[in-house]
N, C-alpha and C positions, 0 to 999 in steps of 0.2 A: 624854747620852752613854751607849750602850747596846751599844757594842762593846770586846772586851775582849781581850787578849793572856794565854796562860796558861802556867803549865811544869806538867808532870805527870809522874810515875816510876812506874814500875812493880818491882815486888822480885822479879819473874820475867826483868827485863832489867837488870841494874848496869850501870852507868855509863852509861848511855842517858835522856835526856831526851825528853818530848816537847813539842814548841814550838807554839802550836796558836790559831786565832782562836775567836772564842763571839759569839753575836748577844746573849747573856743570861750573867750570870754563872753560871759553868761549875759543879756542885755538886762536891762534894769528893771523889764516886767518879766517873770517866769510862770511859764504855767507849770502846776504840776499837780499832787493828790493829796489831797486833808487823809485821814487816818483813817478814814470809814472809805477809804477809795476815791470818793468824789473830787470833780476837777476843779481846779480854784488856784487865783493868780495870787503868784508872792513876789512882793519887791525886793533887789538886789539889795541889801545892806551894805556889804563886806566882801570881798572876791582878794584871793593872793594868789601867785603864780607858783606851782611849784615842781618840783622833778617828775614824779609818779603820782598820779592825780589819786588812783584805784590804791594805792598802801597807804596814802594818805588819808584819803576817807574810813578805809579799813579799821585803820588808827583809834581818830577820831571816833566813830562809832563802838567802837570796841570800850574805848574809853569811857564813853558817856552812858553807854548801856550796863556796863560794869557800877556806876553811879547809881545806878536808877532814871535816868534820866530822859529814857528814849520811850516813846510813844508810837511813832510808826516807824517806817522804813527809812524815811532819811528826817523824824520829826525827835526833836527837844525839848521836853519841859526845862526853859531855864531862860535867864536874863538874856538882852542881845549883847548886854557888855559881856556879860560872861562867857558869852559863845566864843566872843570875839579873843578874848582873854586865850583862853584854852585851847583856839585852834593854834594862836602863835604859839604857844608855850609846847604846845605839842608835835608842830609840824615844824621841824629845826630845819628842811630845806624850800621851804616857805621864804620870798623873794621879797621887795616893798610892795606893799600892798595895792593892786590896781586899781582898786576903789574901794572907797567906801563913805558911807555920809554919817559915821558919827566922826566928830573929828577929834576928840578927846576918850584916847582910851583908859582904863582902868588902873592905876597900878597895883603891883600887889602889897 
């Protein structure tokens, strides 16, 4: 299994998540694009391994945007716990999680 679901922040965006697939696990700095386009590095928060990276995110996104929640292409207005929360609860073939640096998740 070599596809993987990740959340990433940026400290130039607050309260903004980004929710993202990887063919490889993702490394701990990512570049990618704030909402106006422009380029700007996000840190790895959270990365899980799971079946189909592309229904996965699909998912996800569908979901959050359903919400109100989405802001760009792969951006979220909302907590990192809550991102974190919602990807598990969403993605049922979602594996132990390959990283991540909060170490206490949310219950519900």
């Amino acid at each position: 299994m070599d596809q993987f679901i990740y959340i990433a922040t940026s400290p130039s965006l607050p309260n903004l998540v980004r929710i993202a697939k990887a063919y490889q696990v993702p490394g701990q700095t990512i570049e990618g694009l704030d909402s106006s386009g422009k380029r700007m590095l996000f840190n790895r928060q959270f990365c899980v391994a799971v079946d189909d990276a592309g229904t996965s995110e699909a998912k996800l996104h569908l979901h959050l945007a359903r919400s109100g929640r989405k802001v760009g292409a792969e951006l979220f207005m909302m907590p990192l716990s809550e991102a974190i929360t919602t990807t598990v609860s969403l993605i049922k073939d979602a594996t132990i999680p390959v990283s991540y640096t909060h170490l206490t998740l949310p219950t519900s």
